[in-house]
N, C-alpha and C positions, 0 to 999 in steps of 0.2 A: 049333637055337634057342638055345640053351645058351653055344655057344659064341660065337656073334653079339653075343650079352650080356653075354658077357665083354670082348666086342671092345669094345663099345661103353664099360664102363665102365674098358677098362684104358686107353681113349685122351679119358678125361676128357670126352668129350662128353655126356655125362647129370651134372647140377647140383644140389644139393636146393638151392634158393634160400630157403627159409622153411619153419619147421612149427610146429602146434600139438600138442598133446596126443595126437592120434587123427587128423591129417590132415599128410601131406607133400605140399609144390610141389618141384616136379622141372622142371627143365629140360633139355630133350633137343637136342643140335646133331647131328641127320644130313647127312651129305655130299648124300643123293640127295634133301634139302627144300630149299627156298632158305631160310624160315625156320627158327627154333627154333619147338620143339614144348612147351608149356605142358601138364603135367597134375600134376593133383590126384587121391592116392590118401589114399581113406577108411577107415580099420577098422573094422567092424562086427563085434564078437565075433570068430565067426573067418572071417567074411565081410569079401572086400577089392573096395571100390568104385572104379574110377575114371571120371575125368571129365575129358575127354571118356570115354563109352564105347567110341567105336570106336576103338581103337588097336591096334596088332601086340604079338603073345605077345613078340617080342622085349626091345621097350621097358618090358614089363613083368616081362619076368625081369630086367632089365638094375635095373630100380627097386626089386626085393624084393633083388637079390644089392646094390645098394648098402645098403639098410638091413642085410642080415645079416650083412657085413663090418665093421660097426661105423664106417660111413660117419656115421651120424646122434650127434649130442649124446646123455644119457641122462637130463638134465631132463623131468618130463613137466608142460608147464605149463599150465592152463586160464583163464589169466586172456589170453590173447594169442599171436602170435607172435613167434616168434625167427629174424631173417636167418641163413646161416650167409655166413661172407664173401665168397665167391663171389656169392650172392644179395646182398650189400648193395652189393660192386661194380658188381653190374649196375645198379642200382637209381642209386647215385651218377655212372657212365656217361651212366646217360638223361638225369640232371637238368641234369649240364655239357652233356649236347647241348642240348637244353632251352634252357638259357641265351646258349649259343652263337648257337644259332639267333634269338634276337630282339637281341641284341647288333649295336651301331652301331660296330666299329671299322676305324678307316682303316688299311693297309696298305705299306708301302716293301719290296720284294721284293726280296732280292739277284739278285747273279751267280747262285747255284747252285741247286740245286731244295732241297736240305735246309736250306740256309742258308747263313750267318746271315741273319735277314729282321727287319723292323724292323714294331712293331705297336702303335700308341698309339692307348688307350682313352677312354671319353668324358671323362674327366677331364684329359684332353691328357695322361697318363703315357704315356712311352715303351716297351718292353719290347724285350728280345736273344731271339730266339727261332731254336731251328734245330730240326727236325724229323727223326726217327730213323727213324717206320714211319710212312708213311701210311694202312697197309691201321688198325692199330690205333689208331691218330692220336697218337701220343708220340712227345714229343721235350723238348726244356728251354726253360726261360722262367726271365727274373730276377727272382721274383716268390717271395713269403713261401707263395703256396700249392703252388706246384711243390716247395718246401723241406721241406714239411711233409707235404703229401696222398697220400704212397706210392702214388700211380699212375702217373707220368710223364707225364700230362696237365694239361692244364687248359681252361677254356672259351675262351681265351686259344689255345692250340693249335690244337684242336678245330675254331675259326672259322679260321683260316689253313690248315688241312690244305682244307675244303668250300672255302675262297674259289680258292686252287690248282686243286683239283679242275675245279670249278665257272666256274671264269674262259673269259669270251668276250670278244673269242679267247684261245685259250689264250698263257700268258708263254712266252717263248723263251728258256730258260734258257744262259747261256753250258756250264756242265755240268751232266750230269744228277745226280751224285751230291754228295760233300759237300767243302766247299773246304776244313775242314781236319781234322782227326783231333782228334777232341773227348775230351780226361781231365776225365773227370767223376763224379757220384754217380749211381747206379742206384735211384730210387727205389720201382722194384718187389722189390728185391732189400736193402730194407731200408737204401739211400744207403750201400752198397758201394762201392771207386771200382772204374770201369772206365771201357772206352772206348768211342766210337761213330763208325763212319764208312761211308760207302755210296761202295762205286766199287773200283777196284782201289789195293791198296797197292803199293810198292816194296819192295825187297828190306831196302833202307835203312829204312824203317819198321816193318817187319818184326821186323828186329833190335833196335830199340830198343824197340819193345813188346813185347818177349821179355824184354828187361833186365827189364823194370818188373814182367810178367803172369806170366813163364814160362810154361807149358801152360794156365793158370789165363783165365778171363774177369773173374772178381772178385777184389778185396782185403778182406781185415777192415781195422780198422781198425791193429790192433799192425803187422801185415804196410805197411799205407800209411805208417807213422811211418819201418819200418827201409828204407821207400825216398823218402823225402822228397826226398834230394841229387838223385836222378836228376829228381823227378817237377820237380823247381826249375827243371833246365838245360834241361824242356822249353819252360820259359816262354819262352826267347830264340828258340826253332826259329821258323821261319815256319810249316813245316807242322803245326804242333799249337796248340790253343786249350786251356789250361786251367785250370778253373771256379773261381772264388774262392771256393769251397763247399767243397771240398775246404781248406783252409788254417784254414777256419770251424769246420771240425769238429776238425781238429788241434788250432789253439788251446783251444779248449773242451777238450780232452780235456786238456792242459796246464795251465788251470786248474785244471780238477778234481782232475786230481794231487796238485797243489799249494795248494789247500785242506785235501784229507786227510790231508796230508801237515805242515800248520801246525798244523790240528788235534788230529792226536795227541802233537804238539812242544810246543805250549803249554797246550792244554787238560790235559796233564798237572798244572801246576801250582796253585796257585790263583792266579786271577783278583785283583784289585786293584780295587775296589768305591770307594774313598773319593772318587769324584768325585762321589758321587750321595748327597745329601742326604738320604738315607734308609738303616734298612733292610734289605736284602730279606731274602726269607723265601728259603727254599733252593730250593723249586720254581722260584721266580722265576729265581733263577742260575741254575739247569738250563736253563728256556727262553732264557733270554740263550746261555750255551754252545752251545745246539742249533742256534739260528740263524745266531751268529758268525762261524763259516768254511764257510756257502753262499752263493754267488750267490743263492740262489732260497731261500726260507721263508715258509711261515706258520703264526700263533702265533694258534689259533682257540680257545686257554681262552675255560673257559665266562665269561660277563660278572662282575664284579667281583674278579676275580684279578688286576687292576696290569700287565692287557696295555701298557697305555700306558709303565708306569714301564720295563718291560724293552725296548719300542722303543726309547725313551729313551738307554738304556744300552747297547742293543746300536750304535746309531748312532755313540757315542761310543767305545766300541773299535771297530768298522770303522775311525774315525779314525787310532788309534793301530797299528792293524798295517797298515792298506792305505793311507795315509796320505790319505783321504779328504778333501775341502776342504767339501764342499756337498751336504748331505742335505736332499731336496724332500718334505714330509709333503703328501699331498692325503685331505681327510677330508671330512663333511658341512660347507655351512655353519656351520652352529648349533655347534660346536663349536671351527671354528678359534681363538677367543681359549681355550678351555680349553687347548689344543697349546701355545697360548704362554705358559700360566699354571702349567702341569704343569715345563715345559722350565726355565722359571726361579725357580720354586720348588725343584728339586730338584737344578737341575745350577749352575753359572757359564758357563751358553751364554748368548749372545746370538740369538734368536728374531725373525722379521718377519712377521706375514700381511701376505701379498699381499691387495691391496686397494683401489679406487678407478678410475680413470680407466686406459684401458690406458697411457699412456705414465709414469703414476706405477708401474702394476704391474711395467713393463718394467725401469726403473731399479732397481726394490729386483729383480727376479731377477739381474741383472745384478752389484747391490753384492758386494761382498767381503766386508761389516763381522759376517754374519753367517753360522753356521754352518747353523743349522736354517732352513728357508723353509718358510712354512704358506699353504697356498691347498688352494680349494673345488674337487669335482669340474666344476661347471658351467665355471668359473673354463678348467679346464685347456681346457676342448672351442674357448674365445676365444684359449687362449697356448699351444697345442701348439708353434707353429714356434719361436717365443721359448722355448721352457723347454728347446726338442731343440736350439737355438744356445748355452742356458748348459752342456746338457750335465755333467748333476748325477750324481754318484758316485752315491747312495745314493738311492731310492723308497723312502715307505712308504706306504702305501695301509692307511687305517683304514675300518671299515665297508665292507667292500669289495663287499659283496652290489650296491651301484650298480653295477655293473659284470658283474652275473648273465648279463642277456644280453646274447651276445657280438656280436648283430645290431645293436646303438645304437650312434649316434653318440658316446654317454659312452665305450662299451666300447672300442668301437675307437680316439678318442683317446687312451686310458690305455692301452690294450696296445703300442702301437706308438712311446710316449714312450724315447728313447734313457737309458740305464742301465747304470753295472757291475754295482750288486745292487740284488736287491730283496724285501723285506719285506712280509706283507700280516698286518694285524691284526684280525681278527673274532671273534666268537662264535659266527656262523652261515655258517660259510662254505655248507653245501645249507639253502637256506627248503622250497624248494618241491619244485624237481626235480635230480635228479642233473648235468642240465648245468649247473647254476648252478655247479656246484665246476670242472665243463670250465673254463668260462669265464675264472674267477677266474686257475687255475694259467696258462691262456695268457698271463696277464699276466706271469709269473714265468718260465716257462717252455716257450719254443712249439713245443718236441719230445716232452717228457715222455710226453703223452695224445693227442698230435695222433697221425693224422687223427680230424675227428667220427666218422668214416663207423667206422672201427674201433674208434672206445669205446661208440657205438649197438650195432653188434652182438656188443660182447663186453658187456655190460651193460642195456640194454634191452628190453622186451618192448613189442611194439607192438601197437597196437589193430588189430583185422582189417578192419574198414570204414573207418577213417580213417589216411591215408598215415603222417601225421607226427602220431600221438597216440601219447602211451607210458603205456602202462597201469601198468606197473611196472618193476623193476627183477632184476637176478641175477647171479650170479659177484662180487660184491661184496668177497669176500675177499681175490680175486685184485689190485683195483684198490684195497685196503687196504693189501697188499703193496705192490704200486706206490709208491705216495704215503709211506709211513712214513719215508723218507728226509727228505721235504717239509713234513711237516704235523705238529707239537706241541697234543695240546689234552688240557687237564685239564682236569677238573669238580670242584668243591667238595666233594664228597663224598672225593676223592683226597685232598687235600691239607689236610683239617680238623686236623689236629695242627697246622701250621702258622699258620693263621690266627689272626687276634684273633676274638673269640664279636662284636664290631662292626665294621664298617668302614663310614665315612663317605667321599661323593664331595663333593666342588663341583664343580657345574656350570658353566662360565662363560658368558654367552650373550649375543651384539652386541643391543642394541636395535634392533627395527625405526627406519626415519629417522621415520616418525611417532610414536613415541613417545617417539624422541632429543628431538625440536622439543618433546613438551609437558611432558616432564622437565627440560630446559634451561629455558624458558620459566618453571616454577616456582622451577627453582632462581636463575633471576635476580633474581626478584623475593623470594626471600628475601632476598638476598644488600643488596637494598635497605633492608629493616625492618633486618637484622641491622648493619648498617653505621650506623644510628643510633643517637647518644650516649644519647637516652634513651627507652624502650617502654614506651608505652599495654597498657592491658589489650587493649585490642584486637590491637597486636601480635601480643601472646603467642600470641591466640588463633587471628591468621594464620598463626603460625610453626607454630602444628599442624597447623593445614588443609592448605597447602606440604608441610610432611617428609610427611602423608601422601599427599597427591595423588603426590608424587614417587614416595613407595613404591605405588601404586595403581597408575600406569602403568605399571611395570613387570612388570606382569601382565596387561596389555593396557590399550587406548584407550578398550576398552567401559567400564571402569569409568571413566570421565573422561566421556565424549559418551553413554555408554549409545547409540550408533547405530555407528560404525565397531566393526570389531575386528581392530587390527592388534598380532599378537602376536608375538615370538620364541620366548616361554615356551611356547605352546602347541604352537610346532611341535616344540622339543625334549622337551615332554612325551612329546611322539605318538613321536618317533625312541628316546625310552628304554622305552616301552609295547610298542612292536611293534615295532621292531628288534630294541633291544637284550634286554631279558627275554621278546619273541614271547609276551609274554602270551596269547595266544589257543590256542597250544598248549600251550604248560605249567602244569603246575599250582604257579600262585605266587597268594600271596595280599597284593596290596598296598594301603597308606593312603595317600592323600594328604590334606595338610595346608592348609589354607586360611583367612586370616583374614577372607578376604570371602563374600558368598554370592554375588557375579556372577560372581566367578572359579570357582566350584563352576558354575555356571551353565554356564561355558563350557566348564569339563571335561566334567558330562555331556554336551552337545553332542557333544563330542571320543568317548567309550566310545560314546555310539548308535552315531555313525558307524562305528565298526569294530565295533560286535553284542561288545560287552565288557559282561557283567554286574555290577550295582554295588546300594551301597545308601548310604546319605546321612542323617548326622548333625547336626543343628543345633540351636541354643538354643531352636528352635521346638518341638522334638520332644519330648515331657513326660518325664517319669522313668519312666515306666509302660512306655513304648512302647520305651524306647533298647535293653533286652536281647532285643525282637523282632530288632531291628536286626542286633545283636551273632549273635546265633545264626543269620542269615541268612547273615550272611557268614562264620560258620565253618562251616555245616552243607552250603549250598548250593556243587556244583562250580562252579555256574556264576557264581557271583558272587566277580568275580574282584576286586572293588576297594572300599575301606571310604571315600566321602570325608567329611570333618569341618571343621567351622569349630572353636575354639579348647575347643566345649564338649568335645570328643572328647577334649582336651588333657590331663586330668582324668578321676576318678574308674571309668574305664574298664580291663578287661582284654583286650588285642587277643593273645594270646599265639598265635594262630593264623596270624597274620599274617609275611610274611618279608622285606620290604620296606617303606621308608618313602620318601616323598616330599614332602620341604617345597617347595611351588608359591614360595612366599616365606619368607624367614628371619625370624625374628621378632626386635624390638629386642632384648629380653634373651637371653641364651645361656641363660641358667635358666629360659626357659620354651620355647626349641627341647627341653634335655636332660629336661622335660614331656612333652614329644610324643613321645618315643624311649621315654621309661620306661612307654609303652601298650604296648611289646612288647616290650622287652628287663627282663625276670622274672621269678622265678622261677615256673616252668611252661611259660615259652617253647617251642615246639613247637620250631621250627628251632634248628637249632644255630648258625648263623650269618646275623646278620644285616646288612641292606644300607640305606642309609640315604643318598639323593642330594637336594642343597640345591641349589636353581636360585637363580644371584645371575647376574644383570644385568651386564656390563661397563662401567664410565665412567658409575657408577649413586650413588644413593643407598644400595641395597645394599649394593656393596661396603665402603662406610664403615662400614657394620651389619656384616659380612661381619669385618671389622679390627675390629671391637669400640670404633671409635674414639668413638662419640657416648653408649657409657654406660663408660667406663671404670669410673665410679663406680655401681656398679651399685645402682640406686634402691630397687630394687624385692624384691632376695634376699628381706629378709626374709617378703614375703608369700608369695611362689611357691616358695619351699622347703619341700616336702610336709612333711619333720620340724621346723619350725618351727611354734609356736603363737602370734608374734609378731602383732601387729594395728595396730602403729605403724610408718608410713612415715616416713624424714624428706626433708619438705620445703624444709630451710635452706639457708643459706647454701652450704655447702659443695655441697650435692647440684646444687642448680639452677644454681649461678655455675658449677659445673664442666660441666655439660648446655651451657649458651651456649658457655661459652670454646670447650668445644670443638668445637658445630656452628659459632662465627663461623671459626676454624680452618681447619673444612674448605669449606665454603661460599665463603667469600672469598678465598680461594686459588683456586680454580676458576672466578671470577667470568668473568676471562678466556677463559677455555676456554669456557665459555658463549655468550660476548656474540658471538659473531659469530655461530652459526644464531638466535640471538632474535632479532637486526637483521631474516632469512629469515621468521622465524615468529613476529613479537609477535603477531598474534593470539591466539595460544595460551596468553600466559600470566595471563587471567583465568579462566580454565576453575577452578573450585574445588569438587569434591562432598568430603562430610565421609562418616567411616565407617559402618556399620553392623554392628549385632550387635544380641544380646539379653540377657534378662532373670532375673532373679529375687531374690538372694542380700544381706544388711547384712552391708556389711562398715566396722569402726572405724579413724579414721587419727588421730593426733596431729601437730601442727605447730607446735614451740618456735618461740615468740617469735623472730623474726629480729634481729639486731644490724642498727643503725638507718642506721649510716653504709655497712653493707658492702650494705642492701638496696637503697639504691641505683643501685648498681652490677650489682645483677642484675634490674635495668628497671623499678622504679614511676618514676613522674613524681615531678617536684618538688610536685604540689601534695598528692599523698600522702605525701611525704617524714613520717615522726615522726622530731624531731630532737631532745635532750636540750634543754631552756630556751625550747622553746614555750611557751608561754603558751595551755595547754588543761588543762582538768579532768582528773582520773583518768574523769567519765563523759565526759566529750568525746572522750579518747584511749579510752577502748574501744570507743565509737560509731569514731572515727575508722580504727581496728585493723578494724573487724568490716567495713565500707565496703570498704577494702582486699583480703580475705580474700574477700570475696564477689566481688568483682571478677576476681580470682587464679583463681577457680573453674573457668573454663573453660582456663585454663594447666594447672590441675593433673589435670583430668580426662583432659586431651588427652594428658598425657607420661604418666599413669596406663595408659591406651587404647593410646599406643602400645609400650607395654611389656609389654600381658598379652594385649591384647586385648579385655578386658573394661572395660565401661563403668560410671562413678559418678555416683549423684546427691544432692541434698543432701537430706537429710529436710527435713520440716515442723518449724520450730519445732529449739530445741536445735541449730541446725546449728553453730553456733560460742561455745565457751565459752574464757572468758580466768582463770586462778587470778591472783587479785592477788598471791597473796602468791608466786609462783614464775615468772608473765610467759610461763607455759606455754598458747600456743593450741590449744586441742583442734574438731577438725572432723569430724562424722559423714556419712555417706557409705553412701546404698542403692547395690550394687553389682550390677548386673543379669548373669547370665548366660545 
């Protein structure tokens, strides 16, 4: 019995296919069954169960001497089971039969039974297939999965081997065996080269595959290089075919050489940074280094480490050592104008998103004029063929988790995009599951980790009742090892000596088109008041309404119609919430910023939806209640987000907090560097903090953004915490420079405008004013304006006071106060949009005039 069980296990016919903790599957191939024999043994203390029960003592001496020969893994795991390769082969075996078998492909059969045979799929692909064992059903196929999947099969095969078989009547082969002597990869043998042929050889064949094999059936790879000459001249023989795979791997090995080989030649020195507008910190050049001389990287620092600036950079020497012409960036939408604002803020590149109609997108891939090209992943799945005809040196892939699974049509267009190197920049290259990182490197790399079937079962544990569930994970170290070649990521906590204690992002973000149309729409019809010689009070007071409607829609529609909500902003909030900081799993504690309460509106929206905990501050909420607030969201894990309207801006200590999010910038820069001074304090919990401004692209923003509309900044003096000033000035200098330089920007752009307004006048009487709240008297003073210059910054003529009127001292202060109260809602409006906060005039006493100094004083309840 004993020895029968030796028999059986020294001739590999008994398989552990899978185990758990306390139960092995064994698979038994007897000569004298037709089938294989399935059994499950159980341990029970020291009780051994199997199942079936009735089977021969032999098969079961044969299944205890495999386990006590140290056949079995020494994992003991309770969450699942584990294939061991054997068992996962079988398993990948069945599914390509599987597949085979409902597969519709048509067939052209050579001369010979092995091949060559011709086999094109429902996609009208063609395929070279020739056939090695029928009994096992391998043979080669020109196809990305015969390259990769270390079986020598495919489904692709598998269906030509049954169609052969199976054909009535049977083909009449001119011969039976193969027509030519095939040098090729062995990819059961790890894509060794050898050779394959069925039939008798010649003596002459013989010999020359003696040259090449000697005694040997396999090559390593060093051995295939010191015989390349010979394997060359077999390319001219008629009787030998062979495989462009072999030449694939050479080359590849020849790169690589010669990468590690630049690498340590130049990365000795240092590096030369001065094309980059910044800069870097040292970690950063480490990542730049790391990535420089591979074909294949990625650079998964954690989120606000300046992954961007080091693509950036790395792109630009690619340039200079490989002599690179054309690096393709594909990222999320909602981002590509940031790619092109980072690129040209920091380098002398010239940058294009791709963008609009396909034959406009065709031409800018095509252009020359530009180094960088920025386009969306969606984007890529409409211009694969056109981006594999420009045939770009350099991929970078940002956010690359689009591309997690490898079963979409995203994935698969991006994997199979032609490439000399390529780059993937993330923070999270695994969200969910371990294959989300498979996925990614196939992009980079389609040897590396392939086949699935051999990273499932060096790394997966699978659920017992469900085929394709993975309960968890293991051996993890091993494929740590693996990848350390590939994969760069620091975390903040690494590199804190480095860092500044802040770091600020801009975000840049295309307008949705409807909110292009009623952004445009506003700005056209300012551009009409602003363009005339002389403004009404009423003007002025549309010129507020305007700049802010402008800024309102850039935060969405809803705040315009209160019915649509077509937003940019909210989708890139979502993509930096759960993307990028995965809020949900980490413990971060963010603010965002808000001057309105709809846009708060539409962010809680945004956190229900994804089950994000929050709490929410406004001028409605008393003084009494705000440190409930406060200690909610420091105290509770679950509340992961503080939002605020401008009361938050103020008087507040968030030091708990590690992240800031301005939804919108605010006019003054001194009362954004308000909102930051809620967390950056002394007390401050985190060490470093993170601070991301959403602005709008081709917006009113971005002029806020440029500082351009308050150069002359109105308002320092009240919003400077260490100030106790209480007088604005209102004069000449402050307001003529406010116009000059919204007519500046405004009317310069009138053009760029006026052709979607022609699209969309409807749109540009839509006019809601802001909202906020209350409480607080605050005092302004307003020096007498000089008479002829006030003119010039828009009362009319018939308020003109001009020295040699012919008016009383009480006429002209009646006449001043007329004026001033008129002005009122100009001055509230550029007051509102620079703090945020709203003024009203008191009862009585609102405006006093000193005769003897011509000094206008105007009080003002200032509601918070």
């Amino acid at each position: 019995m004993i020895s029968t069980a030796i028999q059986i296990l020294n001739a590999d016919a008994i398989v552990l296919t899978w185990y758990l903790h306390d139960l092995l599957h064994f698979v038994i191939h007897d000569d004298e069954t037709k089938d294989p024999i399935e059994i499950d043994i159980q341990f029970e203390g020291n009780e051994i169960v199997c199942i079936p029960e009735i089977m021969t003592s032999e098969y079961l001496a044969a299944c205890m001497l495999y386990q006590r020969l140290g056949h079995l893994p020494q994992e003991e795991l309770e969450m699942g089971k584990i294939y061991t390769r054997e068992g996962m082969i079988k398993r990948v075996l069945e599914e390509r039969q599987e597949r085979a078998n409902k597969a519709q492909y048509r067939v052209k059969l050579g001369s010979y039974k092995y091949g060559p045979h011709l086999l094109i799929d429902e996609k009208n692909i063609t395929y070279d297939v020739t056939i090695w064992d029928f009994e096992k059903k391998q043979g080669y196929i020109s196809n990305i999965d015969w390259q990769t999947n270390k079986l020598a099969t495919t489904k692709h095969i598998i269906f030509l081997v049954d169609y052969i078989n199976h054909k009535t009547p049977p083909f009449r082969f001119r011969g039976q065996g193969s027509q030519f002597i095939e040098i090729t990869l062995d990819p059961i043998r790890n894509y060794k080269l050898t050779w394959k042929h069925q039939g008798k050889l010649s003596e002459a064949r013989k010999r020359i595959l003696f040259s090449i094999f000697g005694n040997e059936t396999h090559l390593d790879l060093n051995e295939v290089i010191s015989k390349l000459d010979e394997i060359r001249r077999l390319e001219s023989e008629s009787d030998f075919l062979v495989r462009q795979e072999i030449f694939n791997k050479i080359e590849e090995y020849y790169d690589r050489t010669f990468l590690q080989k630049m690498s340590i030649e130049l990365l000795a020195g240092q590096q030369d940074y001065s094309f980059i507008n910044a800069s870097l910190y040292p970690y950063q050049k480490k990542g730049i280094e790391f990535c420089l001389f591979k074909k294949a990287a990625i650079l998964a620092d954690e989120m606000g480490l300046g992954k961007t600036i080091q693509a950036i950079s790395i792109a630009i020497l690619k340039r200079k050592y490989f002599s690179f012409q054309r690096t393709l960036i594909i990222c999320p939408s909602s981002v590509k104008y940031q790619w092109k604002n980072e690129i040209e803020k920091f380098t002398n590149e010239k940058a294009v998103v791709i963008d609009g109609p396909r034959s406009k997108r065709k031409y800018e891939y095509f252009s020359t004029e530009y180094f960088f090209y920025i386009t969306n992943y969606e984007t890529v799945i409409r211009d694969k063929s056109i981006i594999n005809a420009v045939n770009f040196d350099f991929i970078i892939l940002d956010e690359a988790q689009r591309i997690k699974n490898y079963e979409t049509k995203t994935s698969q267009s991006i994997t199979t995009l032609n490439k000399k190197h390529g780059l993937i920049i993330t923070g999270t290259p695994i969200e969910n599951k371990l294959v989300d990182l498979y996925s990614i490197v196939l992009f980079l790399d389609k040897y590396m980790i392939t086949p699935l079937w051999e990273f499932s079962y060096k790394h997966c544990i699978f659920d017992t009742s469900s085929k394709n569930r993975i309960n968890g994970y293991y051996n993890l170290q091993e494929l740590r090892d693996n990848l350390k070649d590939l994969i760069l990521r620091r975390e903040k906590r690494e590199v804190l000596k480095d860092l500044p204690s802040l770091t600020q992002q801009d975000i840049y973000i295309k307008l949705h088109q409807e909110q292009s149309y009623l952004h445009n729409g506003f700005a056209s019809r300012l551009a009409m008041i602003l363009s005339k010689p002389f403004k009404t009070p009423y003007d002025y007071d549309q010129i507020i309404r305007l700049l802010t409607n402008m800024r309102r829609v850039c935060n969405s529609t809803y705040l315009i119609d209160r019915v649509s909500n077509f937003s940019s902003k909210l989708g890139e909030l979502e993509h930096i919430l759960i993307d990028q900081l995965n809020i949900g799993n980490n413990n971060l504690k963010v603010i965002i910023f808000s001057e309105w309460l709809e846009s708060l509106m539409l962010i809680e929206n945004l956190l229900t939806h994804h089950k994000i905990g929050y709490t929410k501050l406004t001028g409605k909420v008393s003084a009494k209640n705000r440190n409930a607030l406060i200690t909610e969201f420091e105290k509770n894990p679950g509340c992961k987000v503080f939002l605020s309207t401008e009361a938050g801006g103020a008087g507040l200590n968030l030091q708990v907090a590690d992240t800031l999010i301005n939804f919108e910038i605010p006019w003054n820069p001194a009362k954004k560097n308000q909102r930051i001074g809620r967390i950056d304090r002394l007390g401050q919990r985190a060490k470093k903090l993170h601070v991301f401004n959403l602005i709008c692209n081709d917006s009113i923003e971005m002029d806020i953004s440029a500082g351009l509309l308050l150069k002359q900044s109105l308002f320092d003096s009240v919003l400077n915490e260490s100030s106790d000033t209480e007088i604005v000035d209102f004069s000449k200098q402050g307001r003529a420079q406010f116009i000059k330089n919204l007519e500046e920007i405004i009317l310069s752009k009138e053009k760029q405008y006026e052709e979607e307004i022609l699209i969309n006048d409807r749109m540009v009487n839509l006019e809601i004013s802001s909202t906020d709240e209350n409480e607080d008297e605050v005092v302004f003073s307003h020096p007498q304006a000089d008479h002829e210059d006030e003119r010039t910054t828009g009362s009319t003529p018939e308020h003109d006071i001009k020295e040699g009127d012919s008016v009383s001292g009480t006429e002209k202060y009646e006449k001043m106060e007329e004026v001033m109260n008129k002005g009122m809602a100009f001055l509230a409006g550029m007051f509102e949009m620079a703090t945020g906060q709203q003024m009203e005039s008191l009862e009585g006493n609102s405006i006093k005039v000193d005769k003897e100094t011509g000094e206008i004083t105007m009080k003002f309840k200032l509601k918070l």
